[in-house]
C-alpha positions as CSV (number, residue, x, y, z in Angstrom):
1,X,14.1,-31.1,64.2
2,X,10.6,-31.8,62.5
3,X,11.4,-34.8,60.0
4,X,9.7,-35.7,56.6
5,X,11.0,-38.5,54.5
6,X,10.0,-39.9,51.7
7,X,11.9,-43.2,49.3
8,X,11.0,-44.0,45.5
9,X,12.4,-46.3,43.3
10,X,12.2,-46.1,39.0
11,X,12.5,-49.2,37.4
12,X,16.0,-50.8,37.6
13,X,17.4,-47.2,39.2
14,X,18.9,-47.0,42.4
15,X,16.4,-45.8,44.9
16,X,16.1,-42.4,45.6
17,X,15.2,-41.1,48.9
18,X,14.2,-37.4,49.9
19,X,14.8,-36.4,53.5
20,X,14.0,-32.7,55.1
21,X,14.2,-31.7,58.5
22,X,13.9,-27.9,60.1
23,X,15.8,-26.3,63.1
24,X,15.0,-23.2,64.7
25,X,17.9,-19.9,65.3
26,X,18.1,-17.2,67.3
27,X,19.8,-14.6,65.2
28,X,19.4,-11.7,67.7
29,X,18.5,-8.0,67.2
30,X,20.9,-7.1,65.0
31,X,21.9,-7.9,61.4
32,X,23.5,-10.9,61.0
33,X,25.4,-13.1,58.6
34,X,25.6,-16.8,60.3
35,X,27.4,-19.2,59.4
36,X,25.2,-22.8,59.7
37,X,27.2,-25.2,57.8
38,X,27.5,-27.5,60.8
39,X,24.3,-27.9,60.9
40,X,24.1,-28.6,57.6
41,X,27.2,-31.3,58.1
42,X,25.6,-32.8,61.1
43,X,22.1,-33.1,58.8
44,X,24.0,-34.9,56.1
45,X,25.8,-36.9,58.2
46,X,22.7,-38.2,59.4
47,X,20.5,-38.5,56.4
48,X,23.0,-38.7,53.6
49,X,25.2,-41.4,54.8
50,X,28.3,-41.8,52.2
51,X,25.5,-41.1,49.1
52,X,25.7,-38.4,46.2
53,X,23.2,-35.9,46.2
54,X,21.7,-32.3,46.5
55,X,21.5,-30.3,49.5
56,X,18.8,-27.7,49.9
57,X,18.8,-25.0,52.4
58,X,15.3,-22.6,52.7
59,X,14.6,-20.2,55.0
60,X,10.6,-19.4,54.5
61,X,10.5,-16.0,55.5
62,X,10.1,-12.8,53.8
63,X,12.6,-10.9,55.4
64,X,16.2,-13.3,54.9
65,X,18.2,-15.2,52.7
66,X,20.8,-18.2,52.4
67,X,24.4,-17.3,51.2
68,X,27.5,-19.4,50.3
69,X,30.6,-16.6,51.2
70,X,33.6,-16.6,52.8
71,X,33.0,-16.3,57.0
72,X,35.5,-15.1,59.7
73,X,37.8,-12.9,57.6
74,X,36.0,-10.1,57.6
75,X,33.9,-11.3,54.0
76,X,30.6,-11.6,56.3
77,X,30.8,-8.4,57.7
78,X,31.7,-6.7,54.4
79,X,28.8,-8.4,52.8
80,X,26.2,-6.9,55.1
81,X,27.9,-3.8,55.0
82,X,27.2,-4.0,51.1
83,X,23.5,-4.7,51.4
84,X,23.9,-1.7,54.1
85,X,25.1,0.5,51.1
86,X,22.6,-1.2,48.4
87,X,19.8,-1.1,50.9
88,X,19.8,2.0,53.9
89,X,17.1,1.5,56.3
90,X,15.8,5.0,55.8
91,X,12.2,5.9,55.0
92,X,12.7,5.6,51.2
93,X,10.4,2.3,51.5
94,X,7.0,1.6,50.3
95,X,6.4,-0.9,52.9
96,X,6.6,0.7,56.7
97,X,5.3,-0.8,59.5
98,X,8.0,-2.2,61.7
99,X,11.2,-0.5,62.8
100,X,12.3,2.3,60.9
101,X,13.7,1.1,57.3
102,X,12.2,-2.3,58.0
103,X,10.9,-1.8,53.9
104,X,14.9,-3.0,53.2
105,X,14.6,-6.2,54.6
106,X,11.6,-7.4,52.6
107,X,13.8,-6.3,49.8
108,X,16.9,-8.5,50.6
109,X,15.4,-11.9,49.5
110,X,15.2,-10.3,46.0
111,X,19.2,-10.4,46.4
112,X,19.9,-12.8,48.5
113,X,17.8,-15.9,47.6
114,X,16.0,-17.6,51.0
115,X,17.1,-20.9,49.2
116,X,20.8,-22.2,47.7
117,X,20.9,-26.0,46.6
118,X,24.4,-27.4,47.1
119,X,26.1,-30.4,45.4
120,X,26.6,-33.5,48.8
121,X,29.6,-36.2,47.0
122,X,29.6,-39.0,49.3
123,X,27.4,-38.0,52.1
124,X,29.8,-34.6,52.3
125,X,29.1,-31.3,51.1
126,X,31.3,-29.9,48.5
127,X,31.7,-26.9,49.2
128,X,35.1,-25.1,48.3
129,X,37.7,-24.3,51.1
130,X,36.5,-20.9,52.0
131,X,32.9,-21.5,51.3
132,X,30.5,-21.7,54.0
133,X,26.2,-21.5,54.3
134,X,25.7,-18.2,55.8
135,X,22.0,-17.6,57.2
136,X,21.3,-14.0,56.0
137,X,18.6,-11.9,58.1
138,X,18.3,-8.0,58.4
139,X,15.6,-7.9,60.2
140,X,16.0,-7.3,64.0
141,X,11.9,-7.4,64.7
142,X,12.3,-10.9,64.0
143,X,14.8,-12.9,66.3
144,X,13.5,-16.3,65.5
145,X,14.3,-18.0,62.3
146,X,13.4,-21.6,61.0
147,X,15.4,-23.0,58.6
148,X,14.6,-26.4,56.6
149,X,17.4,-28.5,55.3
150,X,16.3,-31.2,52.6
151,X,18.9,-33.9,51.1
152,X,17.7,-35.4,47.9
153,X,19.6,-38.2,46.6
């Protein structure tokens, strides 16, 4: 993981302390909703240490997108089946170079945001009981994805 880390303290506030790091995923040739919450645990459990804070989770590229859903019941596979529905890789696209439909996938950021910023209480994540971070990415062209995980509190 690349590491940037950076403290400040305001007067007679606690200090404040902004870590980030990146990892890098494989998520294949396919379409594919994964779920990445552990390494967003094992991030927090690192840098956030028993402190309240935010969690942000970016993926900079033009073709995916960060989700909170339900994963393993079927809810990830019926969300990409939605965005299959919303969004057919046909040739109704503007943009074409790439595989065929490829246009759709530079459209999916524009619904699912490469970003979501999540509440951390005490070094954990709050998520709810179903809730997981779901790396989003349509695009098959494009196997490798980084993903930056910065803890602000």
């Amino acid at each position: 993981m690349a590491d940037n880390n950076h403290s400040t303290q305001t007067g007679s506030f606690p200090t404040t302390t902004f870590q980030s790091s990146t990892f890098e995923i494989t998520t294949g040739s396919r379409e594919v909703a994964l779920d990445i919450t552990d390494r967003c645990v094992e991030f927090l459990d690192e840098r956030a240490t028993g402190r309240d804070g935010l969690l942000n989770i970016f993926v900079p590229h033009a073709t995916a997108g960060i989700a909170v859903l339900e994963t393993g019941s079927g809810s990830d596979d019926d969300f990409l089946a939605t965005l299959r529905d919303l969004l057919p890789a046909d040739d109704r696209w503007r943009h074409r170079h790439g595989s065929p439909g490829h246009g759709r996938d530079h459209v999916v950021p524009g619904l699912v945001a490469p970003h979501a910023t999540l509440p951390v209480l005490g070094g954990q994540l709050a998520l709810g009981v179903w809730q997981s971070v779901v790396l989003v990415d349509t695009n098959g062209d494009n196997p490798r994805r980084t993903v930056r995980l910065s803890f602000l509190g």
